[in-house]
C-alpha positions in Angstrom: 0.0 0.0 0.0 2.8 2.2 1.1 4.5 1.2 -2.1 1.6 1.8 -4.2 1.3 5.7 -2.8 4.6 6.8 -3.6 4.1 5.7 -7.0 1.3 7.4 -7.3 2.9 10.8 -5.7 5.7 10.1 -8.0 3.7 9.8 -11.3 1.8 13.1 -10.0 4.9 14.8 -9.9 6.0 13.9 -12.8 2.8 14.5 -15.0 3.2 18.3 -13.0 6.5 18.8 -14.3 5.9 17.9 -17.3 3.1 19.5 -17.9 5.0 22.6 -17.1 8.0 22.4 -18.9 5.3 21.5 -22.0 3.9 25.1 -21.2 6.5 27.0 -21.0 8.2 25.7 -24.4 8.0 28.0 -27.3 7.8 25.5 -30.2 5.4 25.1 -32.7 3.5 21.7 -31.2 3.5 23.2 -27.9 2.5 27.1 -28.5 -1.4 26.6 -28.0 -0.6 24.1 -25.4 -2.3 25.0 -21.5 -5.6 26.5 -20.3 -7.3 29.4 -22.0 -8.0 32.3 -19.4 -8.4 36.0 -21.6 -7.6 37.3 -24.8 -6.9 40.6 -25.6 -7.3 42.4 -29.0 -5.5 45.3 -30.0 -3.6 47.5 -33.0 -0.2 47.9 -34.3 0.0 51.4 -36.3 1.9 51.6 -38.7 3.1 47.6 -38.5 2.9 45.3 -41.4 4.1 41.6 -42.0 7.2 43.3 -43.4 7.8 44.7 -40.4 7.3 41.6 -38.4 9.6 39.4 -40.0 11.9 42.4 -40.2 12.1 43.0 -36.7 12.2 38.9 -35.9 15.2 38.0 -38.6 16.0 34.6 -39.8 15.7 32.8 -36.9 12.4 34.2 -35.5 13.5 34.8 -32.1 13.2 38.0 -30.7 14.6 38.9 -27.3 12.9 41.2 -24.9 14.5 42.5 -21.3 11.6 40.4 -19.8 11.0 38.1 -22.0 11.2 36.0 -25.2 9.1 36.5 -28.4 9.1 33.6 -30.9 7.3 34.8 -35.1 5.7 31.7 -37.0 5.7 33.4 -40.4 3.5 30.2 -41.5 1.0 30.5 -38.9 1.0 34.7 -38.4 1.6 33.9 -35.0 3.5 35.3 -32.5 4.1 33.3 -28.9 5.5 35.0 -26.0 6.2 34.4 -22.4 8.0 36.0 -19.3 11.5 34.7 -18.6 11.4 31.6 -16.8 15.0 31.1 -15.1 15.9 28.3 -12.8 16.5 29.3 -9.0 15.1 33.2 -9.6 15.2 35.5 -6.9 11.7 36.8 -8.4 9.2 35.8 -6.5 7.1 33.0 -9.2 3.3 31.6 -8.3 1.6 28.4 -9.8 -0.2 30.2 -12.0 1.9 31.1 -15.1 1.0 33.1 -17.9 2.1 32.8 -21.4 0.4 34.5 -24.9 -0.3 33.3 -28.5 -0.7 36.6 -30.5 -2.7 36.5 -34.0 -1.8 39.0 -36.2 -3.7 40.0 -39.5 -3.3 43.0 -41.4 -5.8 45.6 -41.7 -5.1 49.5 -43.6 -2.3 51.2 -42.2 -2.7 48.6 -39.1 -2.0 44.8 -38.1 -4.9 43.6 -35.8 -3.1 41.9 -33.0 -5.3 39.4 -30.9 -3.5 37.9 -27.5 -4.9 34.5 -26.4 -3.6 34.6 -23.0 -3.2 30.5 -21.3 -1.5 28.8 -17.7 -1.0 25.2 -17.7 -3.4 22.7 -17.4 -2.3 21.7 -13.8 -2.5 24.5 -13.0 -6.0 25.1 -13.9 -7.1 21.3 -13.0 -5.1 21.5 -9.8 -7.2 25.0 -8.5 -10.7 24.1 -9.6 -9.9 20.5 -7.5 -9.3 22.3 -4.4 -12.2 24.7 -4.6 -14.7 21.9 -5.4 -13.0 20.2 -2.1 -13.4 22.8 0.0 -17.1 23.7 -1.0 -18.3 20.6 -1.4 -17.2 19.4 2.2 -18.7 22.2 3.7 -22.0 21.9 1.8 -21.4 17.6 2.7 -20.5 18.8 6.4 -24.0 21.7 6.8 -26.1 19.0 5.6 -25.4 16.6 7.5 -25.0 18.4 10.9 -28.7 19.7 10.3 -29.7 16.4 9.3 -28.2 14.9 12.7 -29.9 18.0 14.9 -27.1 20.0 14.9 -29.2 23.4 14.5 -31.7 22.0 17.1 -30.0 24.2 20.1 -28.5 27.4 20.4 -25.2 26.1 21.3 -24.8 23.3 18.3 -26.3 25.9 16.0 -23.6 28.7 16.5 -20.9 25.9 16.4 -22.3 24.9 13.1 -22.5 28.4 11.9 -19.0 29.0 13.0 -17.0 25.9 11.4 -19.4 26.9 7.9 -18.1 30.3 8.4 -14.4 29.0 8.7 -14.4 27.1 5.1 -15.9 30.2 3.7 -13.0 32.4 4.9 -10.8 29.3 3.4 -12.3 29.8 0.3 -12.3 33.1 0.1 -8.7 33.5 1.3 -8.4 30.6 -2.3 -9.7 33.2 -4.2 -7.7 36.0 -3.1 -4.5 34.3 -3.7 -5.7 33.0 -7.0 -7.0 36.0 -8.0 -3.4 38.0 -6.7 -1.1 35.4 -8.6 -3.1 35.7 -11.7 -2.9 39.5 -11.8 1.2 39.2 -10.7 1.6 37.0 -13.6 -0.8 38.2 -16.3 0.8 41.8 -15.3 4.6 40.3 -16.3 3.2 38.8 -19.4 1.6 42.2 -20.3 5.3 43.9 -19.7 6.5 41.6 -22.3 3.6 42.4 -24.9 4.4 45.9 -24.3 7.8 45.3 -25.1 7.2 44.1 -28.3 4.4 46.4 -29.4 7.1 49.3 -28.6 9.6 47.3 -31.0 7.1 46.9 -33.4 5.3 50.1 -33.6 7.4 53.0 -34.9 8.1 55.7 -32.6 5.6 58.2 -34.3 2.7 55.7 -34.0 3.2 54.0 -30.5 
């Protein structure tokens, strides 16, 4: 039995870090890989394919003092992500960010649309721990009140109280989610802007 549950934690581990060292590669089978969160759409003045492949080179690596920016010329595509580097003194959460820009031009414009994404653990790994936590404290209210627990005053504020704990659990769940996302999603944004402001000429930005 033993045996058989550190297998299991080991497999889990493994699936988790693979999953995000999937995510946070910049090749073309892995680019749409993770969850979808947001998009943004938005303009480049002035910016045409030209400019693009210009800006990118042969290679089509661009890199940004944040972050990296990768050009699929095939695809109009543009991936790009924060830098991710081992042992970082900046402060990293579970919930990393990375964007698949879609570029099309349009006039004197190219129509940019950012399809933001965080890994799929990530995402599975959250929604698993906020069904836990409401779910036992809907399981634990109905029971309690099925067993007489609201009967007297006593039972009844104890019952209120432990309900009222696993709220402030939850809630405290969706402050730090909601926190990390806007950390990260605010990083990935800094590397967007980066590139728009390498993109766009100076006149336009």
């Amino acid at each position: 039995m033993l045996l058989a549950g550190f297998f299991a934690g080991a497999l889990f581990l493994g699936l988790l870090v693979g999953d995000w060292v999937y995510f946070i590669r910049l090749t073309p089978d892995a680019v749409r890989y993770g969850c979808r969160v947001a998009t943004r759409p938005d303009q480049w003045p002035g910016v045409t394919l030209d400019t693009v492949r210009e800006r990118f080179g042969p290679d089509g690596i661009l890199m940004l003092p944040h972050g990296v920016a990768w050009w699929y010329p095939d695809l109009s595509q543009i991936a790009i992500r924060p830098q991710y580097r081992l042992f970082s003194r900046k402060f990293r959460t579970a919930w990393p960010v990375k964007g698949l820009i879609h570029v099309s031009p349009h006039e004197t414009a190219l129509v940019t649309h950012c399809v933001k994404r965080i890994p799929w653990s990530s995402a599975l790994i959250t929604v698993i721990w906020f069904a836990v936590v409401l779910l036992g404290s809907l399981t634990f209210v109905v029971q309690y009140a099925l067993e007489g627990g609201f009967t007297t005053l006593g039972a009844a504020f104890l019952g209120i109280g432990i309900t009222g704990l696993a709220g402030m659990v939850a809630l405290f769940g969706i402050v730090t989610v909601t926190l990390s996302y806007r950390l990260e999603d605010s990083r990935l944004m800094q590397v967007y802007d980066e590139l728009r402001a390498v993109m766009t000429p100076p006149s336009s930005s």
